[in-house]
C-alpha positions in Angstrom: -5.0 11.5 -86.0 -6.8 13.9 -88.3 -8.7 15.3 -85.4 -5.5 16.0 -83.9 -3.9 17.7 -86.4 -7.2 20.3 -86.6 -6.6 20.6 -82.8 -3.1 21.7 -82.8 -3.6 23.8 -85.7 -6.5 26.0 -84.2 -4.0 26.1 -80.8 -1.4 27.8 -83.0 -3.6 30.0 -84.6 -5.1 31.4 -81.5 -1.6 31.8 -80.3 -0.4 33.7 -83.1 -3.7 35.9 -82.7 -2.7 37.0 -78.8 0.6 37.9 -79.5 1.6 41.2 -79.2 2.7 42.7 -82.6 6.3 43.4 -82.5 6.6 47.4 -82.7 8.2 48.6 -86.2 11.3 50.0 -84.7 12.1 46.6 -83.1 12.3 45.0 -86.8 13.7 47.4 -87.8 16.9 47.7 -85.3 17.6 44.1 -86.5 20.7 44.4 -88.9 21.1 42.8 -92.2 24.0 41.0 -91.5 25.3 39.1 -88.4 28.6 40.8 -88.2 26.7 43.6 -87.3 25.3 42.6 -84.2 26.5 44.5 -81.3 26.6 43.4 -77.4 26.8 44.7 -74.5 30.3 43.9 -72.5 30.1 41.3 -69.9 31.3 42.5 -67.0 32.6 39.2 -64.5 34.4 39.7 -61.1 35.8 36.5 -60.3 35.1 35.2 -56.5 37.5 35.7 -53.6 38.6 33.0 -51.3 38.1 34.8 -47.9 34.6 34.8 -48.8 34.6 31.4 -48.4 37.4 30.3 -45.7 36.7 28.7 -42.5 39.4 28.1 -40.1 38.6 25.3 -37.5 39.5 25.3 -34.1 41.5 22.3 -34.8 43.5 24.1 -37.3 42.3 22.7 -40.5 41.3 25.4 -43.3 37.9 25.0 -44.9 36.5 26.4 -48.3 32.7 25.9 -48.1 30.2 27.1 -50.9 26.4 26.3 -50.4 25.1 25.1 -53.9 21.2 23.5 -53.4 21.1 23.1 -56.8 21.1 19.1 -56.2 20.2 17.0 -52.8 24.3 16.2 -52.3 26.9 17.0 -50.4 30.7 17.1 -52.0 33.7 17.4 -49.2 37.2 16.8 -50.9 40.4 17.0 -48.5 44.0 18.0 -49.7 46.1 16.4 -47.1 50.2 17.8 -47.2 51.8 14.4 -47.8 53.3 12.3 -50.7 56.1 10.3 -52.5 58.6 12.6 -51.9 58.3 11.5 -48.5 59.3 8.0 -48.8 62.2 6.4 -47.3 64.5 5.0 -49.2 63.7 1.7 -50.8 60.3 1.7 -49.6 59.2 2.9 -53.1 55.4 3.1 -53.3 54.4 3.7 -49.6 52.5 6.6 -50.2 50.5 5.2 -53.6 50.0 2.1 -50.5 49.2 4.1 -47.5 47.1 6.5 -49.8 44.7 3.4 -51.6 44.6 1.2 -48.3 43.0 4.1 -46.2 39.6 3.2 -48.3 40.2 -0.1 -48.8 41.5 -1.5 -46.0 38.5 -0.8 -43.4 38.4 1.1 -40.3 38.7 0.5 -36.3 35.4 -0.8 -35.9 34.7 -1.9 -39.9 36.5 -4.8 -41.5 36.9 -3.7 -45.4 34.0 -5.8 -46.3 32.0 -3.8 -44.0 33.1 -0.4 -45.0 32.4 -1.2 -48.2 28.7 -2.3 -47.4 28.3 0.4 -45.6 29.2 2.8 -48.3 27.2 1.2 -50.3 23.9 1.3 -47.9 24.5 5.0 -47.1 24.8 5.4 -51.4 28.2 7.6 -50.5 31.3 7.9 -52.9 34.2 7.8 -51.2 38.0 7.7 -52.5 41.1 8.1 -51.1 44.7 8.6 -52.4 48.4 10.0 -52.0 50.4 11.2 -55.1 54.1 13.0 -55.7 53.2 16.2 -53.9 49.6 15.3 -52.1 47.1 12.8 -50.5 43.2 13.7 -51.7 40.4 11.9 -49.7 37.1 12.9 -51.1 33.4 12.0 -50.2 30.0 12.5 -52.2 27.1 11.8 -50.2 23.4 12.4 -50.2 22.3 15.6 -47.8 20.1 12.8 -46.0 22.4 10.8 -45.0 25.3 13.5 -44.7 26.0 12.5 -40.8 26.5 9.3 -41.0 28.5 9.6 -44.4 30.8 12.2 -42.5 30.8 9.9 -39.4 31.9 7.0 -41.2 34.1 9.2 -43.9 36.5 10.6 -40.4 36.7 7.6 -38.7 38.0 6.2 -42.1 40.7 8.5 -42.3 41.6 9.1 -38.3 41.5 5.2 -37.9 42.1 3.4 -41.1 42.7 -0.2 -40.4 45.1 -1.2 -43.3 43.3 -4.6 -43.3 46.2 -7.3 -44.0 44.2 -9.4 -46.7 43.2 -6.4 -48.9 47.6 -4.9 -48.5 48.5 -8.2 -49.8 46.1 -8.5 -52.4 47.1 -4.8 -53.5 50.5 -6.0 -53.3 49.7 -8.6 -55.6 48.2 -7.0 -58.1 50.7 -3.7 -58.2 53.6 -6.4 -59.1 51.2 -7.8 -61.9 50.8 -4.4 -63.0 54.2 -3.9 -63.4 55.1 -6.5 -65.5 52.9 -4.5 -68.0 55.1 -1.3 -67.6 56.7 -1.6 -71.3 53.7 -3.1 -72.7 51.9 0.7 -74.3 54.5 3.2 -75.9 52.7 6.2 -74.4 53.6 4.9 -70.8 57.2 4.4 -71.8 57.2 8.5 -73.5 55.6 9.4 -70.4 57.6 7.9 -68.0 61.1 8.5 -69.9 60.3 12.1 -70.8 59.8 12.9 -66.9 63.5 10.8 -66.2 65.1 13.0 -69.2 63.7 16.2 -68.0 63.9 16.1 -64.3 66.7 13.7 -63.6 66.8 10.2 -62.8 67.1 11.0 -58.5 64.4 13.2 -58.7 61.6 11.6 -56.4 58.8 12.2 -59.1 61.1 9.4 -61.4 61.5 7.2 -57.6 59.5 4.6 -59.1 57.9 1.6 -56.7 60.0 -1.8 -57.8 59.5 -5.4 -56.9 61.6 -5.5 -54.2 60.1 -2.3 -52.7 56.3 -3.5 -53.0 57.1 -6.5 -51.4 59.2 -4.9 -48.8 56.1 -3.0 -47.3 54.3 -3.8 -44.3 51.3 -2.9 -42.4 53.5 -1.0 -39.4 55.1 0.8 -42.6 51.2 2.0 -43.8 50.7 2.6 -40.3 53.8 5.1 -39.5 53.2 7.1 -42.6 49.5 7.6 -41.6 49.9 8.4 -38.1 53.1 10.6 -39.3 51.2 12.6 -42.1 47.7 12.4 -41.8 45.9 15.0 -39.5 43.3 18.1 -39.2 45.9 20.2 -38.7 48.1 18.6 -42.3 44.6 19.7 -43.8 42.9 21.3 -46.3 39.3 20.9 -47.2 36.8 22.0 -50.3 32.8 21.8 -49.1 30.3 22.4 -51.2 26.4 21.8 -51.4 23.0 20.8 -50.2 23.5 22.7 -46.4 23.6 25.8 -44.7 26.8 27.3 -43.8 26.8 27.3 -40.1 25.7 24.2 -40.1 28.1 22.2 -42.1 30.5 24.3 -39.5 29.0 23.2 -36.5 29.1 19.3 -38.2 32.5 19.4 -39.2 33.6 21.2 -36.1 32.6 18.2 -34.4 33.4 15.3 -36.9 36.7 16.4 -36.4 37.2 17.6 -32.7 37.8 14.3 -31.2 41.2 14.2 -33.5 43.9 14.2 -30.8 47.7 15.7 -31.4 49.4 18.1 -33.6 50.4 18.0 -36.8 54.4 17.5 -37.4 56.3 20.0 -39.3 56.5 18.4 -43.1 59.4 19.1 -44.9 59.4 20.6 -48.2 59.0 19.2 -51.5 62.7 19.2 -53.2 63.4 22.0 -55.3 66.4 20.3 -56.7 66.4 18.6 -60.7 68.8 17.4 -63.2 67.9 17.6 -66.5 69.8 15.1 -69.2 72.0 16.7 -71.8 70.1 18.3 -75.0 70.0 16.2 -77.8 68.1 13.2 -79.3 67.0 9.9 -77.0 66.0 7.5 -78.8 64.5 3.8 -77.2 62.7 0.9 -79.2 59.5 -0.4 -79.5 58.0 -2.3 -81.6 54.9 -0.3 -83.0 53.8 1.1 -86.3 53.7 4.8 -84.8 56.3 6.5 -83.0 56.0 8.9 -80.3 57.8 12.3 -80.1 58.0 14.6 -77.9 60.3 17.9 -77.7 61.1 20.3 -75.3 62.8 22.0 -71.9 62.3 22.9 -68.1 60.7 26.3 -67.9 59.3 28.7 -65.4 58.2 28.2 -61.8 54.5 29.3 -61.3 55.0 33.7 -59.8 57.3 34.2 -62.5 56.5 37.6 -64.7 56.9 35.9 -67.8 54.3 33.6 -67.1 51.6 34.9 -69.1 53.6 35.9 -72.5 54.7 32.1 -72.2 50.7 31.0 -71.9 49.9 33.4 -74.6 52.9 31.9 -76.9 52.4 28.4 -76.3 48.7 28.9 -77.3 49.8 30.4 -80.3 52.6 27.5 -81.3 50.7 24.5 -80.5 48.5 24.8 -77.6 44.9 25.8 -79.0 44.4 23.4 -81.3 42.8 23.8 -84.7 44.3 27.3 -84.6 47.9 26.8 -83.5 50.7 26.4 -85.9 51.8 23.3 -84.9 48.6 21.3 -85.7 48.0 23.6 -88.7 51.1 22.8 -89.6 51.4 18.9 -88.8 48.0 17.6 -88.7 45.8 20.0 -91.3 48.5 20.7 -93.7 50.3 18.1 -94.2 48.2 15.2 -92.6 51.3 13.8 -90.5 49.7 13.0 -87.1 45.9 13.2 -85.9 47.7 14.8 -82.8 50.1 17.6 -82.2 50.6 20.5 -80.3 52.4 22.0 -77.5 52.0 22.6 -73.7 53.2 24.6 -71.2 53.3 24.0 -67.5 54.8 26.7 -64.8 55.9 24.4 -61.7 55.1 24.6 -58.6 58.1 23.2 -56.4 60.3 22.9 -59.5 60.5 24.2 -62.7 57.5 23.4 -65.2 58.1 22.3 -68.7 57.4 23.5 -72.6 57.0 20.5 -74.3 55.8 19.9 -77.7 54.7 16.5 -78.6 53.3 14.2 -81.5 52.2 10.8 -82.7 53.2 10.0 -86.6 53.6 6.6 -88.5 57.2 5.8 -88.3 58.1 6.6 -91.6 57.1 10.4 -91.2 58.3 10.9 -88.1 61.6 12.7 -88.6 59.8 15.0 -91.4 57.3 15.8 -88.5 59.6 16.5 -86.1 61.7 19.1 -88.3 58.1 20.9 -88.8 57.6 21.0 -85.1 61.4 22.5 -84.7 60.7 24.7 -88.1 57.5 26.5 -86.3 59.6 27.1 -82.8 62.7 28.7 -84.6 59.7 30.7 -86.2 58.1 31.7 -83.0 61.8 33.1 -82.2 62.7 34.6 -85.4 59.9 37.1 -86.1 56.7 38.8 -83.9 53.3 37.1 -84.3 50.4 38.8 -86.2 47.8 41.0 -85.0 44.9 38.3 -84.9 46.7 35.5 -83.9 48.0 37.4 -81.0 44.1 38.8 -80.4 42.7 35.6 -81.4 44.6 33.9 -78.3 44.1 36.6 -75.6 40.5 37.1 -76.4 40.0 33.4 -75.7 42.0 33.3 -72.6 40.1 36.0 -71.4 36.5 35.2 -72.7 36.7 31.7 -71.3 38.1 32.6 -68.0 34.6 32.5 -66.1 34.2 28.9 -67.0 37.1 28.5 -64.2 34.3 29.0 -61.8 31.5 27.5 -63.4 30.7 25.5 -60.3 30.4 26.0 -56.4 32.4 22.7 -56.2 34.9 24.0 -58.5 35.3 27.1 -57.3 36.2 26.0 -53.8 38.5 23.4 -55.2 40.4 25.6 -56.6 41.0 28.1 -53.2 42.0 25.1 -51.2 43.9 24.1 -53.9 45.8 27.7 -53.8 46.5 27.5 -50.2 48.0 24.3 -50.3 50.5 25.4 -53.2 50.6 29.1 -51.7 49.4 30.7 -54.8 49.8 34.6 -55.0 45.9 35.8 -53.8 46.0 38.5 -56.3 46.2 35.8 -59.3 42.4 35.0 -60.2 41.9 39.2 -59.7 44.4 40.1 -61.9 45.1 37.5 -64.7 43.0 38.9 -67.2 44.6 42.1 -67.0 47.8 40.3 -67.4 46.7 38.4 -70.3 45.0 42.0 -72.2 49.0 43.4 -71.5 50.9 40.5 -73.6 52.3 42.8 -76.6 53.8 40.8 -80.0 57.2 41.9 -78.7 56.7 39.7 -75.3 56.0 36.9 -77.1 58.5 37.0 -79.3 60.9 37.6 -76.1 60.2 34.7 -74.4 60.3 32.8 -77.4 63.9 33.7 -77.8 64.4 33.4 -74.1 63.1 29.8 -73.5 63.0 28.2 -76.4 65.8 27.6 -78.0 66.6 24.1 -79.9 69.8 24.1 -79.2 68.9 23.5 -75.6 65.9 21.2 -76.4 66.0 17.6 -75.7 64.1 15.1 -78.0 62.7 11.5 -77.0 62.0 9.2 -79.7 60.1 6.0 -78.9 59.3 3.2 -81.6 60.8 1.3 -84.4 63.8 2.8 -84.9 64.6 1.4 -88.0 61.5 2.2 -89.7 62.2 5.7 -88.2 65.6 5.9 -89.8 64.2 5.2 -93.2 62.7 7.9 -93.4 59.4 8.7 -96.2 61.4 8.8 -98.9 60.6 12.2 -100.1 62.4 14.9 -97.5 65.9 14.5 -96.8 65.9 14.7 -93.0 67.3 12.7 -90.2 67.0 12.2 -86.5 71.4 12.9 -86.8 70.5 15.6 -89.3 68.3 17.5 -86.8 70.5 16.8 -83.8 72.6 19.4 -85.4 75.5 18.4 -83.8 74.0 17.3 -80.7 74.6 13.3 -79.0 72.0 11.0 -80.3 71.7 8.6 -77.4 70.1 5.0 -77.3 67.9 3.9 -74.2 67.3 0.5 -73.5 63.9 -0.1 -72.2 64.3 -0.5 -68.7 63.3 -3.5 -67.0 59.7 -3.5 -65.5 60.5 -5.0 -62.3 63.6 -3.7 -61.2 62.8 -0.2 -63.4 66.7 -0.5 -63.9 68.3 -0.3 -67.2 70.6 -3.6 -69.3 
């Protein structure tokens, strides 16, 4: 050990005695103090999606990136399909059709197989539908990328919807229900989306007893053959390959796809949001949930960038917003609080601010979270929260393209939703151009309380008691407004007593 020591210690002094002395001006041009360090700008230009679209000759669009950095290859496929496509009371049939295309085996697989095969070939593959789109997505080794992609289109031109695995699916979705009212964030979840959309709205369509076991193969088997196509396609490639070569593959996966896509109709624009005022539905827990808040903007709307700017600034950064300042650091009300805001797509988005509290403290929170939005309406922001926010909107903006994979996610992602092109090239120059003024605009624009709804889940009673030191009320803060009573809806029939 001792010899050791002597060796490493004669290995650092000969190191130290062939280094270059540092010239004087170079110590010297080191300030005293770290706020005086200067550096140079960085200078980022986001990338742009023609440089990476492929259009096959069976119509499907293509985003392909080659990243070698690892011996994989990463295809992910935004098919245009999803719930708002079900018939009436076949609740469910996309979540079905969307699950089943993996699990239920292909033309020449049984679902056993394709699942040892999968596993042989070491290849992820998932596939699903949701409200507005179907996702089918395969990681696979570069090796063994051919017969990955064989297997991986066959899958999805020729799922088999396996009768065993449907009704065990079946099986298990209608256990799953039963659990529906079981956690009080799945009730705020679910309930908020009824409240703020309407209860017709096909996102709040929810799959039912009667409507799982109502579904039959034929049923997966329409809605595949109806929906899912080249052409009904969009894909994200990225990886271990050369460009003209994962062309050339996919090119010819694909080409053996017969028929034409059908014209799918579009996603409703249409919602019905409940009255404003104060919904209240029991649980039984030691916590209650809150969450407060309107429909906003639709993503293309000018405003959107004051209102990204403001939310960051009333509850959507964190540590340094005024709602968790406010809620969590100040007064130590709830471990979590803040705000978020979402511009829609199809239909309006939503501002929503939202907290957890123990049941006592929960109407004293919630008039804090309504004191700091009347704030955000009544009077400008400051100079450094308002720079504070932009600079880190704009500083962490490259990390939006940190990978290859990410990057072409997100450009299939914005042809499928028909994103304005110009957005990644000019959002940071939207951002810099927020003024004080703006935010204070659409502050007074879209948020107004008067207009807000507020759900309250847990004990109710503990709720009404209040903490015994602020005199404040769930009527008190309605101001006027109905305060409503929700009865937990029943988890099978999702219908209300």
């Amino acid at each position: 050990m001792k010899t050791a020591r002597l060796r490493l210690g004669l290995f650092a002094a000969l190191a130290l005695a062939a280094a270059p002395a540092l010239p004087a001006q170079t110590t010297a041009a080191i300030p005293d103090d770290p706020e005086k360090l200067t550096f140079k700008p960085i200078v980022y230009t986001p990338p742009e999606a023609k440089d990476y679209r492929v259009v096959l000759k069976n119509g499907m669009v293509v985003y392909i990136a080659e990243d070698p950095a690892l011996p994989l290859v990463n295809i992910d496929l935004t098919m245009r399909t999803g719930s708002w496509l079900e018939p009436s009371g076949k609740e469910g049939l996309a979540s079905f059709t969307g699950s089943q295309i993996r699990r239920g085996g292909t033309r020449s697989l049984t679902a056993e197989q394709l699942d040892e095969k999968l596993d042989f070939l070491a290849a992820n593959v998932s596939t699903s539908i949701g409200s507005t789109a179907g996702h089918a997505t395969l990681n696979c080794l570069r090796d063994n990328l051919d017969d990955s992609l064989a297997v991986f289109v066959e899958m999805l031109r020729d799922p088999r919807f396996q009768e065993s695995r449907l009704a065990l699916a079946k099986q298990q979705a209608l256990q799953e229900m039963k659990k529906r009212n079981d956690e009080s964030e799945e009730v705020e979840e679910r309930e908020w989306n009824a409240l703020l959309y309407g209860e017709e709205h096909f996102s709040n369509r929810f799959p039912t007893a009667s409507s799982v076991q109502s579904l039959t193969r034929q049923d997966l088997v329409d809605f595949h053959r109806k929906y899912v196509h080249p052409a009904n396609m969009i894909a994200a490639v990225s990886g271990s390959f050369s460009r003209p070569e994962m062309i050339r593959k996919l090119e010819a996966a694909f080409a053996g796809w017969p028929g034409t896509a059908p014209t799918v109709p579009p996603v409703p624009s249409e919602t019905h949001t409940a009255a404003p005022g104060i919904y209240r539905i029991q649980k039984d827990v030691n916590q209650g949930r809150v969450s407060i808040g309107l429909p906003s903007v639709r993503r293309g709307d000018p405003d959107v960038y004051a209102l990204e700017v403001m939310n960051e600034v009333l509850g959507g950064s964190g540590f340094t917003s005024r709602i968790t300042k406010t809620v969590r650091s100040d007064e130590g009300l709830a471990y979590s609080a803040g705000s978020g805001f979402r511009p829609g797509i199809y239909y309006p988005g939503a501002f929503r601010a939202e907290f957890q509290s123990k049941s006592r403290s929960v109407t004293y929170a919630a008039q804090l979270v309504l004191d700091e939005i009347r704030k955000m309406r009544e009077a400008p922001v400051t100079a450094e929260e308002l720079d504070t926010i932009k600079q880190s909107l704009i500083e962490s903006f490259p990390s939006t393209f940190s990978s290859k994979a990410q990057t072409v996610a997100i450009f299939a992602s914005d042809e499928y939703t028909h994103r304005d092109p110009t957005f990644w090239q000019t959002y940071r120059d939207r951002i810099r151009a927020v003024t004080a003024a703006d935010v204070q605009r659409v502050a007074q624009k879209y948020l107004d309380p008067a207009k807000m709804v507020v759900l309250v889940v847990g004990d109710q009673k503990e709720i009404d008691q209040g903490d015994g030191k602020h005199e404040t009320s769930l009527k008190a803060l309605a101001a006027g407004r109905p305060v409503v009573v929700l009865p937990l809806r029943d988890p099978m029939t999702m219908k209300r007593p």
